[in-house]
C-alpha positions as CSV (number, residue, x, y, z in Angstrom):
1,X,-21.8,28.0,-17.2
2,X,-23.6,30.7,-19.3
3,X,-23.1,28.4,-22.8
4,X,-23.9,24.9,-20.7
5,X,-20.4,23.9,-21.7
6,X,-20.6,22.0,-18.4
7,X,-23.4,20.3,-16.7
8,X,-23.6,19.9,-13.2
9,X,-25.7,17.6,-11.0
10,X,-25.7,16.3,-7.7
11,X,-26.3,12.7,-6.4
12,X,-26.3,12.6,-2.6
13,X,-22.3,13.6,-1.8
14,X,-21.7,13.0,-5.0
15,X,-20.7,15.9,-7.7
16,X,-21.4,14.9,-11.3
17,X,-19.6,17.5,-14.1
18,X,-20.4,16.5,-17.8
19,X,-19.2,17.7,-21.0
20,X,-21.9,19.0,-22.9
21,X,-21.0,19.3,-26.6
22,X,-22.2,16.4,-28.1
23,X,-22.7,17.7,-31.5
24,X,-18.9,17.5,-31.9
25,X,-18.3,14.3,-29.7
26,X,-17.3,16.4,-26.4
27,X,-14.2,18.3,-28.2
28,X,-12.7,20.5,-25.5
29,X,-14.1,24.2,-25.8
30,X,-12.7,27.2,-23.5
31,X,-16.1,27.1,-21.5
32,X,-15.7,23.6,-20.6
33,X,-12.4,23.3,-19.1
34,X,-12.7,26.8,-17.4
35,X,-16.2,25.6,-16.0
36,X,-14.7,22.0,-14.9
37,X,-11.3,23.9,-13.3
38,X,-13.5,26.3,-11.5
39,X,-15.9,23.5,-10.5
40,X,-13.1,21.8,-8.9
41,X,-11.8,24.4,-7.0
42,X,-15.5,25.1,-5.9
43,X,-15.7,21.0,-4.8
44,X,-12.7,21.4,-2.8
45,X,-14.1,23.7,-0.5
46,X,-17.7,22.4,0.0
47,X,-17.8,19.9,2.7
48,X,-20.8,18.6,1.2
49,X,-19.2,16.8,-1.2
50,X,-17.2,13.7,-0.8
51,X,-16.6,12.7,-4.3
52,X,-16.5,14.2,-8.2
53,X,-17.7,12.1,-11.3
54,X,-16.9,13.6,-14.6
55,X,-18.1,12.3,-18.2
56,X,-19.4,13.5,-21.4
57,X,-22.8,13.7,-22.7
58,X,-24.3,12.2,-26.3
59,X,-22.5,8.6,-25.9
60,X,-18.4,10.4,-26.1
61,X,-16.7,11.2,-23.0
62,X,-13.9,13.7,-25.0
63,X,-12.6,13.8,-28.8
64,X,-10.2,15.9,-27.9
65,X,-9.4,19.4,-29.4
66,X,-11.4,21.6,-31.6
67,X,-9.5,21.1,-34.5
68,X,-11.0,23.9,-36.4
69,X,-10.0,26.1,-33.1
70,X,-6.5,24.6,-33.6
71,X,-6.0,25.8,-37.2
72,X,-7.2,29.5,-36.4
73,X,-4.0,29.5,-33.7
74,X,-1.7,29.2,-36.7
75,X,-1.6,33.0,-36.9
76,X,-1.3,34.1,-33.3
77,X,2.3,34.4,-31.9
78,X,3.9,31.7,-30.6
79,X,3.4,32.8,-27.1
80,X,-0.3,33.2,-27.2
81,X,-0.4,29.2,-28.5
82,X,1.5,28.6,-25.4
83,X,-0.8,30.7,-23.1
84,X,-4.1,29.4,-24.7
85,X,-2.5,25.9,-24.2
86,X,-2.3,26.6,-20.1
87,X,-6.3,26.5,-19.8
88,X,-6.1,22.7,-20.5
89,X,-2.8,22.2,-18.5
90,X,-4.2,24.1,-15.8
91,X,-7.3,21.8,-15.9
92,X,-5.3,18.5,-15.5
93,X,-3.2,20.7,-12.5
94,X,-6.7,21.0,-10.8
95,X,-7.6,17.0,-11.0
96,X,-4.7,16.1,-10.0
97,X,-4.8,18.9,-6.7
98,X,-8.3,18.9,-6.0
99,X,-8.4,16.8,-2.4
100,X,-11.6,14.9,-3.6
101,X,-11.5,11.8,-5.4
102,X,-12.2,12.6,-9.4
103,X,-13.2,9.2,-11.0
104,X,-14.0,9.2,-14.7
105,X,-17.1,7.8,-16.3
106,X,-16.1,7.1,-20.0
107,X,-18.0,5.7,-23.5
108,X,-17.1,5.8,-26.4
109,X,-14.2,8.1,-27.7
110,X,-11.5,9.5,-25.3
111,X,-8.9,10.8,-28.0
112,X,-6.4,13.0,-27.8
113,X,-6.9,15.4,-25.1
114,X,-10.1,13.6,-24.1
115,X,-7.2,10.5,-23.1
116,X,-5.4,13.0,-21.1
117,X,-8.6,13.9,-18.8
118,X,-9.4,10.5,-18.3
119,X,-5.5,9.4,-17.2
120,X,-5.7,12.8,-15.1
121,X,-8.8,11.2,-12.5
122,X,-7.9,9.3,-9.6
123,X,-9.9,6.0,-11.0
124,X,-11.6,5.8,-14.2
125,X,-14.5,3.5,-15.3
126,X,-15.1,2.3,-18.6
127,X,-17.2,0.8,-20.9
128,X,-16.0,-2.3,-22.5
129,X,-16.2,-0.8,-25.9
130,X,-15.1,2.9,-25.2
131,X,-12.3,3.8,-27.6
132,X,-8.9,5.4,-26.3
133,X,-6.3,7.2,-28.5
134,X,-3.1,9.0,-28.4
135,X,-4.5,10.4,-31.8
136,X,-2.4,13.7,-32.0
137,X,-0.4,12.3,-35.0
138,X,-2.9,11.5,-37.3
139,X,-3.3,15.5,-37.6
140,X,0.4,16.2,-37.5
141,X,0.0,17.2,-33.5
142,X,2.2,16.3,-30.5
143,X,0.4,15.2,-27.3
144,X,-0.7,17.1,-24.9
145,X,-2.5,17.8,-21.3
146,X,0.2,15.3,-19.6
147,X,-0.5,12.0,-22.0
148,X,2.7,11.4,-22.0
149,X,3.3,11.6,-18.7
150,X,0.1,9.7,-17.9
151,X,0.4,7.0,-20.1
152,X,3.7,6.2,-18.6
153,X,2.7,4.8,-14.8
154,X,0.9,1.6,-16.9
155,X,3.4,1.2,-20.0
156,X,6.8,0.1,-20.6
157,X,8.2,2.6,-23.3
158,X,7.9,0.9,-26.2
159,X,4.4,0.6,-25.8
160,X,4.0,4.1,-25.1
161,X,5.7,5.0,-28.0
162,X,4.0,2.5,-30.2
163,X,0.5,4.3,-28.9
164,X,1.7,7.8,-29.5
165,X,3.5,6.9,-32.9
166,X,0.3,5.1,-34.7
167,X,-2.5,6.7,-33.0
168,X,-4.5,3.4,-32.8
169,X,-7.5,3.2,-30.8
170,X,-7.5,0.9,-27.4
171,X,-10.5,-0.2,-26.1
172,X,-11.8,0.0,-23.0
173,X,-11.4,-3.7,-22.1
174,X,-7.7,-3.6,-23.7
175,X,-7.3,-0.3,-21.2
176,X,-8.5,-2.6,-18.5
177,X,-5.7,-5.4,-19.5
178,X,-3.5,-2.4,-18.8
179,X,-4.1,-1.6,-15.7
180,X,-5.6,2.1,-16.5
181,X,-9.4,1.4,-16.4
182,X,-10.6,0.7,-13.0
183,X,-13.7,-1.3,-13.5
184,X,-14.9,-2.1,-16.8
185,X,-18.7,-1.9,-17.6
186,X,-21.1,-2.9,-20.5
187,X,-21.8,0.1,-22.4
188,X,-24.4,2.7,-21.1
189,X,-23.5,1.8,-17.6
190,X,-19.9,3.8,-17.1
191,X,-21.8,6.8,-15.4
192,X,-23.9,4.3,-13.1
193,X,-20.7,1.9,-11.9
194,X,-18.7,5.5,-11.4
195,X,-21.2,7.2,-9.6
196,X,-21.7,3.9,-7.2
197,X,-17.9,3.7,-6.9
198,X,-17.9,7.3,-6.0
199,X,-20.7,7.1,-3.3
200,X,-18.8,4.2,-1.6
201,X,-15.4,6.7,-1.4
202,X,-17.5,9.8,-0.7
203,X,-18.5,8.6,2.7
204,X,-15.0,7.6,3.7
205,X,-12.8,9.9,6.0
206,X,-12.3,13.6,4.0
207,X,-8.7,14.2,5.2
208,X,-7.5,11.1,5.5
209,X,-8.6,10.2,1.7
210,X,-6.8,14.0,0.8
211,X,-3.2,13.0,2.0
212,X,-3.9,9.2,0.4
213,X,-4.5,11.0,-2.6
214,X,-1.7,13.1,-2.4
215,X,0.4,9.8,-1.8
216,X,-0.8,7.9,-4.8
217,X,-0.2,10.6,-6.8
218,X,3.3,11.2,-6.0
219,X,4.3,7.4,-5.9
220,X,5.5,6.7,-9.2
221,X,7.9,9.2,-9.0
222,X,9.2,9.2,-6.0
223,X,11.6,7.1,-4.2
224,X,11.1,4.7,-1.4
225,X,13.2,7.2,1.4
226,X,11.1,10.0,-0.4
227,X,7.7,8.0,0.3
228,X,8.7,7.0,3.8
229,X,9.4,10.4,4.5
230,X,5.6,11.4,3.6
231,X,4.0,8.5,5.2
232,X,6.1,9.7,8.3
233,X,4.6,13.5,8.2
234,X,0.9,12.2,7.6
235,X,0.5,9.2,9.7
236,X,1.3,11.6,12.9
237,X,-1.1,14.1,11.7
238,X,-3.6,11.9,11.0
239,X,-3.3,10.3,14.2
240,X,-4.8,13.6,16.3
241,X,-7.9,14.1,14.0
242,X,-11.6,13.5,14.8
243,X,-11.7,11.2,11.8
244,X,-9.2,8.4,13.0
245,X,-10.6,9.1,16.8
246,X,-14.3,8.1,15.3
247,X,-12.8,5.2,12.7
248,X,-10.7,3.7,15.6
249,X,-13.5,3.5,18.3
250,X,-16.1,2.0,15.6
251,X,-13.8,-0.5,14.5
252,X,-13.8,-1.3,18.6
253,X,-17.4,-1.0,18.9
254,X,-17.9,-3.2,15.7
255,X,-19.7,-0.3,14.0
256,X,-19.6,1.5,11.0
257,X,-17.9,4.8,11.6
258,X,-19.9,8.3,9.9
259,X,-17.7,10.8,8.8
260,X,-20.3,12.4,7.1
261,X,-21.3,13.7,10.6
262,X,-17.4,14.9,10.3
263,X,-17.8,16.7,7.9
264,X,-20.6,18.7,8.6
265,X,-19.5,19.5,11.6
266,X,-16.5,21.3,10.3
């Protein structure tokens, strides 16, 4: 990106995207969460890559919305809040559809939005003292960027309610308790553990991990005819690929199968 909203780097089949706005602890600016949408759409068509870590620079992973941004939106007509509001939902649509794993590195603050991003991965690692907060109504806001939604595959109600009502911070061990935080490192070492947990996913089998994905996500909500029924269209279709042909015959031949070689084939 042309204001360095978003950093990119690669390590091995790994994608690394960071928020770069550390003066303002990583708040969410227009460049970043264009960049990172666009980034993920770019991921999901490389071959080359088999996994994306995102984070934050400076020590934050994402404090959320620029509030002074917020205030100026005041004026504009209620429809154009709505539309400007659709670049972050957008953002969280493009986690949760892009067919690579997304794990999250965090430290220190994910508030408000930031909270949101994190949730929206398909794992998350976290420092033991990284701070997560619903914070929206300490500035008079509602949440966001599917918190809500989010929030509510690890909580009963009342504790969702009780996190979106006071605002208090959770740390990242208390996260961990939860069920939301993956692995849990000592602080510094989120990127590190994320980007080791990505290389171990990145060289497993592209499509397969794409529908597994796919039926994570959907789980929760779903019923158990409604998850049969998936299982039953993607089992059969992964049966004919390359990828189960090559993991079936190394498990045979007491090998490690190479997908990589897959993948870069296709």
């Amino acid at each position: 990106m042309t204001d360095n909203a978003l950093l990119t780097r690669r390590e091995g089949a790994v994608l690394v995207l960071s928020n770069n706005n550390p003066g303002a602890r990583n708040a969410l600016t227009p460049g970043f969460y264009m960049g990172l949408t666009a980034a993920l759409h770019t991921a999901a068509c490389d071959t080359t890559i088999g996994a994306v870590v995102v984070t934050g620079e400076g020590g934050h992973f994402c404090s959320g919305g620029d509030l002074r941004q917020i205030i100026q939106r005041r004026e504009l007509p209620l429809a154009e809040r709505r539309l400007r509001l659709e670049g972050l939902h957008n953002l969280v649509r493009a986690l949760r559809d892009c067919p690579k794993p997304v794990i999250m590195a965090v430290e220190g603050a994910a508030a408000g939005a930031g909270l949101s991003l994190a949730l929206a991965g398909d794992m998350l690692v976290a420092a033991k003292n990284a701070q997560f907060s619903v914070a929206y109504v300490k500035v008079g806001l509602t949440p966001d960027g599917g918190a809500t939604a989010l929030l509510a595959e690890f909580v009963s109600r009342q504790v969702l309610t009780e996190l979106c009502l006071t605002g208090e911070r959770v740390s990242g061990e208390r996260m961990h308790q939860l069920g939301v935080v993956n692995r849990l490192a000592e602080p510094g070492q989120a990127l590190e553990q994320a980007i080791a947990l990505a290389q171990q996913v990145a060289a497993g089998p592209e499509l397969a991990m794409a529908r597994i994905k796919h039926l994570c996500r959907v789980a929760p909500r779903n019923t158990l005819e409604q998850q049969l029924e998936l299982e039953a269209l993607y089992m059969p279709l992964s049966q004919e690929t390359g990828e189960s042909l090559e993991g079936i015959n190394a498990f045979l031949e007491k090998r490690a199968p190479d997908y990589t070689r897959l993948r870069a084939a296709r």
